[in-house]
C-alpha positions in Angstrom: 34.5 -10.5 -10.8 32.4 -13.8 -11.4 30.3 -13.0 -8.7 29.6 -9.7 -9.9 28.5 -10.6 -13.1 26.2 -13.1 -11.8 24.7 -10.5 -9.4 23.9 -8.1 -12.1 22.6 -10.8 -14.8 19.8 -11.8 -11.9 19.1 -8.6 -11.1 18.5 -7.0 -14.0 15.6 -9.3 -15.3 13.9 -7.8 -12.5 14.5 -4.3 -13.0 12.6 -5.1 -16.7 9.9 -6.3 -14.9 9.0 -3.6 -12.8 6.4 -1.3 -13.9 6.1 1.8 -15.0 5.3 4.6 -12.3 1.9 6.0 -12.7 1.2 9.5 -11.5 -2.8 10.4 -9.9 -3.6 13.8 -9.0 -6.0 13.5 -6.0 -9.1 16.4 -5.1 -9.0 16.5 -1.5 -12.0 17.5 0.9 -11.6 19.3 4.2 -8.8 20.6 3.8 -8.2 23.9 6.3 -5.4 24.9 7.7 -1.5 24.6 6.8 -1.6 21.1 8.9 -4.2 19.0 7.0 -1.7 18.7 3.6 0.9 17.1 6.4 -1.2 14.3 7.7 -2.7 13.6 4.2 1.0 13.1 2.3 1.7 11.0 6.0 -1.3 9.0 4.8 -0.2 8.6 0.9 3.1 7.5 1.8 2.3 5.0 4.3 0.3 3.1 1.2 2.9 0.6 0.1 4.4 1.3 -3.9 4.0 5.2 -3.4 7.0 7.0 -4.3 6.7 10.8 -4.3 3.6 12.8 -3.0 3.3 16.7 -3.7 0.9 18.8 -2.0 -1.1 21.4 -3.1 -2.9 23.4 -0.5 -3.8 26.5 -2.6 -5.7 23.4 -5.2 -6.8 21.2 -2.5 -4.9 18.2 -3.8 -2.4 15.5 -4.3 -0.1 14.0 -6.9 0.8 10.5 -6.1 3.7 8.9 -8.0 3.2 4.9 -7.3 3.7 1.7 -8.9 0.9 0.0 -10.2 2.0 -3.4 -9.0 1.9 -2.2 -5.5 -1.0 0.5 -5.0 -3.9 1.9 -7.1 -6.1 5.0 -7.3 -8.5 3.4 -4.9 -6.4 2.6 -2.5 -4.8 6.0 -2.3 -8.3 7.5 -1.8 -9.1 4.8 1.3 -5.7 6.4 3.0 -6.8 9.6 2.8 -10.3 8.9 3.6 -9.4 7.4 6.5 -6.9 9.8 7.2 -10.4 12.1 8.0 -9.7 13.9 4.4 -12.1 12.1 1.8 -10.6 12.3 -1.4 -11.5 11.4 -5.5 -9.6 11.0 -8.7 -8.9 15.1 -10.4 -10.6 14.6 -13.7 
């Protein structure tokens, strides 16, 4: 039970310091066929700190759930950039 206790009293100070997600909805170029939203969420989750990425093909684009600690805006528009589908920040 000791043990237990100790776990969860070191643990938790970390949970408080994680930050909050931060959602980014992504206009994505090129895209054409049913495939291209596949390899571009492939790409967005490959970019370490994102957690969730919904595809819209219909509005060409992306919403990226990441933590701000771990990823940015800029670095989920290299990934799909590189990816071959060049991408900015939906104003």
């Amino acid at each position: 039970m000791r043990r237990i206790i100790t776990i969860l009293l070191t643990t938790l100070p970390l949970a408080a310091l994680a930050a909050t997600p931060k959602a980014v909805t992504l206009d994505v170029a090129k895209m054409t066929c049913e495939t291209c939203p596949i390899v571009v969420k492939k790409a967005l989750e490959k970019v370490p700190g994102v957690s969730e990425v919904k595809m819209d093909f219909a509005k060409k684009t992306a919403t990226v759930q990441f933590d701000p600690d771990r990823a940015s805006a800029a670095a989920l528009v290299k990934a799909t950039t590189d990816a071959g589908f060049p991408s900015t920040v939906h104003k």
